[in-house]
N, C-alpha and C positions, 0 to 999 in steps of 0.2 A: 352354370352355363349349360351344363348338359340336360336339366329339368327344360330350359327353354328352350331347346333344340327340340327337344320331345315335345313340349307344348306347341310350339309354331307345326311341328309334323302332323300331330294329328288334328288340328284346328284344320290346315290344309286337304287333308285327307276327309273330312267330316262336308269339308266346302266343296268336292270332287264329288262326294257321294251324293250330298245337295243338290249338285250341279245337272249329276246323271237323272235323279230320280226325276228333274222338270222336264230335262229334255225327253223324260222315256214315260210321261204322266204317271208317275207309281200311282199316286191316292187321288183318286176324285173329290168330292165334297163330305161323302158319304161316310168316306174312311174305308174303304174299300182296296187290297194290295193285288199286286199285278207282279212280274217279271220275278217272281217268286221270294219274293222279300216276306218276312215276316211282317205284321201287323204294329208291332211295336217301335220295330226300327220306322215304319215307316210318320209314326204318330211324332217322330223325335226331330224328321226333318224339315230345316226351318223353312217358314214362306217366303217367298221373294216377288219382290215388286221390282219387275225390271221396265215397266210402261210408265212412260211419261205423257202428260195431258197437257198439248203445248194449246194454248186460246190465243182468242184474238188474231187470229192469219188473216191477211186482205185475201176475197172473198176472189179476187183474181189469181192469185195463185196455187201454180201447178207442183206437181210432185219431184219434178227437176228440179225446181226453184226451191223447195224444200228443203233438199237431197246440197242443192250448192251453199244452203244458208247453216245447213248443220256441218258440211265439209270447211267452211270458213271459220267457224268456231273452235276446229279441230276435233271434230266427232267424227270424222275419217275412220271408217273401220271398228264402231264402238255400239252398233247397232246395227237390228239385221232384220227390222222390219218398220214400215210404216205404213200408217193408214191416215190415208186424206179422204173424206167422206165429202163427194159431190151432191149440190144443189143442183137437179136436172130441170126443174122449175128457171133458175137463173143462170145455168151454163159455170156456174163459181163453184168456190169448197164449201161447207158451212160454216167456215171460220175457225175448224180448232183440229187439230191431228193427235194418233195417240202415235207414240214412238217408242217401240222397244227394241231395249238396250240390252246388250250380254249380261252385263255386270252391275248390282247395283251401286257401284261405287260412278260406275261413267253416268247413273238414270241421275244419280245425289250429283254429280256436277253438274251434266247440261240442268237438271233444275233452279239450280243459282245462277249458270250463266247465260242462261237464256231469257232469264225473265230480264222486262223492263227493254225488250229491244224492238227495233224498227228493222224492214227489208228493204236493204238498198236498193235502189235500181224502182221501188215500187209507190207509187204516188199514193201513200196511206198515211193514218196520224195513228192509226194503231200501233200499241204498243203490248209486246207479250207477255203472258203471265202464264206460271206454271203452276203442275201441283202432279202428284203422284197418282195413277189409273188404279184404281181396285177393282175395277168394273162393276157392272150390275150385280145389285146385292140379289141372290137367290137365284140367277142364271149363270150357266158355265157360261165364260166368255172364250175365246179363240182369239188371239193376235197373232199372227205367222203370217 
């Protein structure tokens, strides 16, 4: 019992250190350290995909409408940034938003339960399909 105590501690502690390193960029692409971490630790910690690629959005909706379709699902609080990319050509979205999430535990849920849905209230036959954002391969990307 007491091995597992110790193993849940520092798995948690290793997912803190994780945690810190995204929010504070330790390593860029390069492998390059920053906030005076050593080189090694930094090669150790793991990547995280916390962006979700939700497709398929009617082309009429707004970032509110968004914001109320993921609070309906109970993503209340479970994300902390999104991006609705406008068509200034057609006054709409282009149809697909990325949404990042704190954790990837909450990005691995709304990806199952968001797919295969419709927006109420919105006169569309689309239905959503998801998948996980890595972004552009060989460009930094920024989600914030």
């Amino acid at each position: 019992a007491e091995a597992a105590l110790r193993a849940a501690a520092e798995a948690k502690a290793e997912e803190q250190r994780a945690r810190k390193a995204t929010e504070v960029g330790v390593a860029d692409r390069e492998g390059s350290s920053a906030q005076g971490l050593s080189r090694p630790a930094v090669q150790k910690l793991p990547r995280r995909q916390t962006t979700l690629l939700l497709r398929h959005i009617p082309c009429r909706l707004r970032e509110a409408d968004l914001q109320d379709f993921l609070e309906s699902h109970g993503f209340e609080g479970t994300y902390y940034s999104i991006q609705l990319p406008l068509d200034h050509a057609t006054d709409g979205n282009k149809g697909f938003a990325l949404i990042t999430f704190w954790t990837v535990e909450d990005r691995n849920r709304a990806e199952v339960e968001l797919a295969g849905q419709k927006f109420p209230g919105v006169h569309s036959d689309k239905v959503t399909a998801t998948e996980v954002s890595h972004g552009k391969k060989g460009k930094k990307t920024k989600v914030a």
